[in-house]
Phi, psi and omega in degrees: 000160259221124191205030153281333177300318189291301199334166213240140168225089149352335205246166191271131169329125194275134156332137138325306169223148148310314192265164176233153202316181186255105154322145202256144202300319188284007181271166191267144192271174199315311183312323164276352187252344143308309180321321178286324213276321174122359186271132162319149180233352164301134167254162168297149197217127200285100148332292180197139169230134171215144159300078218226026151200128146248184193205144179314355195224328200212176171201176185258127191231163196193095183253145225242158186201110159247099160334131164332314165279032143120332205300173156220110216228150175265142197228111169270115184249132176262133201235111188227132174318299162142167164217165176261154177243171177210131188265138112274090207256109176273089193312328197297358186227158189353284222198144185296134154293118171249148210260108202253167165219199194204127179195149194275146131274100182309309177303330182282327207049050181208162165283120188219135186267128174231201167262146155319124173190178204183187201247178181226118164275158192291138198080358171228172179246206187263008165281298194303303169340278185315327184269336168320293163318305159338280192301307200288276193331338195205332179098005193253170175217185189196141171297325191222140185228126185226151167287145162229322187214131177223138193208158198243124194267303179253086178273037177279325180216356189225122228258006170357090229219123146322151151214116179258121165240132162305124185246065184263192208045083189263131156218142214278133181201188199249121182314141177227066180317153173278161210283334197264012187268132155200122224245135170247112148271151135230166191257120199256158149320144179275339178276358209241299212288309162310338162286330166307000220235322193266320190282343174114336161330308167258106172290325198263137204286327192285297170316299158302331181277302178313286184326291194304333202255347156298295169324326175275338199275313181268013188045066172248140158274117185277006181289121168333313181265352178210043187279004194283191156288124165283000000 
């Protein structure tokens, strides 16, 4: 079976056209049709900022505000550098393998299977972050590295921002954990790993989001009976 269509792609879709359309003088601009629309158009405006915890990974800001809408409110923030995730996919069999790993969490007070992910050290950016994480956390390395996913993982209160990259062509080297980690990987089925995903199994939000967004790139199902590639 024919399994260029499943492939992982990098590259950006080509356009119906090239030119874009002609504006028109009378069309209204973005700003009034949010405005018409009900959306603020206004930016926040930082009153006061204080520091009021720092922390080895992350620190607390405790901010005075007047908001786009108008309101004006105090906002507690944990100000985090951002971090990567890493999809690590092994192509070699029927149908692809996700490289998942298991580690205890405190906050969870549970053992939770995720994806390899980490913090962006200062100075680097987030591809060298992901391949980093990669090598320490599980020991693998990758040929090919594509963006898949950037996402703000709690912006209610944390200003964090995800970068999930897709890792294939995978190769096996020897893991170099930080001294408080201690990490079991294994390579799940992608049909394996979305049920876990339906079942409740796979907790983690970063782990959830890669799996689901694999599953749509190869058209894997996680229903048991009907889990092949369409």
């Amino acid at each position: 079976m024919k399994n260029e269509s499943k492939k992982l792609s990098s590259r950006t879709p080509a356009t119906a056209s090239s030119r874009s359309p002609k504006k028109s003088a009378k069309s209204p601009s973005a700003k009034s049709s949010k405005r018409r629309a009900g959306i603020p158009t206004k930016t926040v405006q930082v009153l006061s900022s204080k520091v009021i915890h720092t922390a080895p990974v992350f620190r607390v800001t405790s901010d005075e505000v007047i908001e786009p809408s108008g309101v004006k409110v105090r906002r507690d923030v944990i100000r985090h550098p951002g971090s990567v995730v890493v999809l690590a996919l092994d192509e070699h069999k029927s149908e692809p393998f996700v490289l998942l790993i298991r580690q205890y969490r405190y906050p969870a007070n549970q053992y939770l299977w995720e994806l390899p992910a980490g913090r962006i050290d200062e100075g680097e950016n987030a591809l060298t972050a992901a391949k980093r994480e990669l090598a320490e956390e599980t020991g693998y390395s990758a040929s090919e590295w594509i963006p898949a996913l950037y996402y703000y993982s709690s912006p209610g209160f944390l200003d964090e921002t995800m970068s999930i990259f897709a890792a294939r062509d995978l190769h096996r080297g020897k893991a170099t954990p930080e001294e408080d980690e201690f990490i079991t990987c294994k390579l799940v089925s992608l049909r394996t790993a979305v049920q876990w995903v339906m079942s409740g199994k796979l907790k983690d939000g970063k782990a959830i989001a890669g799996v689901l967004w694999a599953a749509q790139k190869f058209h894997i199902s996680g229903d048991r009976q009907n889990g092949k590639r369409s």
